[in-house]
N, C-alpha and C positions, 0 to 999 in steps of 0.2 A: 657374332664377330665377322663373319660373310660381308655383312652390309656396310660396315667399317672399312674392314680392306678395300672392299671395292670404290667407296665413296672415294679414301688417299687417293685414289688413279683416277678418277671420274673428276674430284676437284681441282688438281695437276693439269690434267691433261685440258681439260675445258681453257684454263688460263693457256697455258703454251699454244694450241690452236691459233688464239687467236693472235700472237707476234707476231712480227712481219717476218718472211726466210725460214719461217720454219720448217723442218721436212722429218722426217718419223720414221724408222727403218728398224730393222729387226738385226743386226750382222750378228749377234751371239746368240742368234736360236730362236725359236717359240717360245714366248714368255716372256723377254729382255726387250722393250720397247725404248730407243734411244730417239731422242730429242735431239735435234743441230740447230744451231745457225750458220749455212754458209759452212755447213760441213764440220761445226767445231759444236761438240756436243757440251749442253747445259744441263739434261735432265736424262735419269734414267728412268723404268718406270720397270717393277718387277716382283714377283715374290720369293721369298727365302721361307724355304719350312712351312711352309702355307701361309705368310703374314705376307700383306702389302708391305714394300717399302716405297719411296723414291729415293735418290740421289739429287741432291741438287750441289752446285757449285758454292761456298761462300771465302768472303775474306775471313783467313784465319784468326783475324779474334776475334769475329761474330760467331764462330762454328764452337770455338770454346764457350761464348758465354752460352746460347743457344742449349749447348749437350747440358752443362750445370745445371739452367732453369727448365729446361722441360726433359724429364724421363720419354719420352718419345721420339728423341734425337739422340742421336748418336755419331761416333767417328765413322764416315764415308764406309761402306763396304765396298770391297775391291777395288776402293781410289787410293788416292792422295789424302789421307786421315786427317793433315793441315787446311785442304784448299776446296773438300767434299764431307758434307753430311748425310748419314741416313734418315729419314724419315717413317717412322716403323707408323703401321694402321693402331689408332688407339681408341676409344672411348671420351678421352678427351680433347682430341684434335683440336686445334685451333683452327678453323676453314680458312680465318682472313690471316693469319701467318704464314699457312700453307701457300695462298695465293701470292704476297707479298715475297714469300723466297724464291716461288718458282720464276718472280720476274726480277729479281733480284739476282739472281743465280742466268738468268740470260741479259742481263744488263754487263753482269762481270765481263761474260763474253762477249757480247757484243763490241766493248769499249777494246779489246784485244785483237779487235778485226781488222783487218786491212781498211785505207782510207776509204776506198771507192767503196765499200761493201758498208761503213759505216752511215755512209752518204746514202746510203740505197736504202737501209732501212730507217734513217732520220726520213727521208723524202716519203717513204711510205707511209709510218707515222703521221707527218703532217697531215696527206693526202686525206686518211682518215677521223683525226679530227675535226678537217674543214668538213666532211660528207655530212649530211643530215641525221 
């Protein structure tokens, strides 16, 4: 189960890496790794009870339908139950739904950012699509 947990936060974290503005900080401790953009956090990355989770952000009807079909999501721990899900370490993870929320869940944010700061990471994006 070891390899599980760890994979949740090895698959998470590899995706958010690489978004433009990211930055990674710890303010609730050892062991709570918080995801920003621009200072407005999308992801959480942590364990509860010995289980990997993450937190990611969604719109609340995707977070409903989400918790119904897969037993491995769940209501936000210590969010907003409506606008956050948990992502518990399972056996049958989906790798590419995982990757798909986490940038889904920093897109939410993103679009909630001030102009210039939107503009900063549309231009970075760009930049790196034109790159080889």
């Amino acid at each position: 189960m070891a390899q599980t947990q760890s994979s949740l936060h090895q698959i998470a974290t590899s995706v958010a890496a690489q978004l433009p503005e990211v930055s990674l900080s710890e303010p609730f401790g050892d062991g709570c790794l918080v995801h920003k953009v621009f200072d407005k956090v999308f992801m959480l990355s942590l364990y509860l009870k010995g289980h990997a989770i993450i937190n990611l952000k969604v719109q609340p009807e995707h977070g409903a339908m989400l918790r119904d079909f897969y037993p491995y999501i769940r209501a936000g721990w210590h969010m907003n139950k409506q606008h956050w899900i948990s992502i518990f370490a399972d056996d049958n993870l989906d790798e590419q739904l995982v990757q798909d929320l986490v940038l889904n869940s920093y897109e939410l944010v993103v679009a909630k950012l001030r102009k210039v700061e939107k503009q900063r990471v549309g231009l970075i994006k760009a930049f790196h699509t034109k790159s080889p």
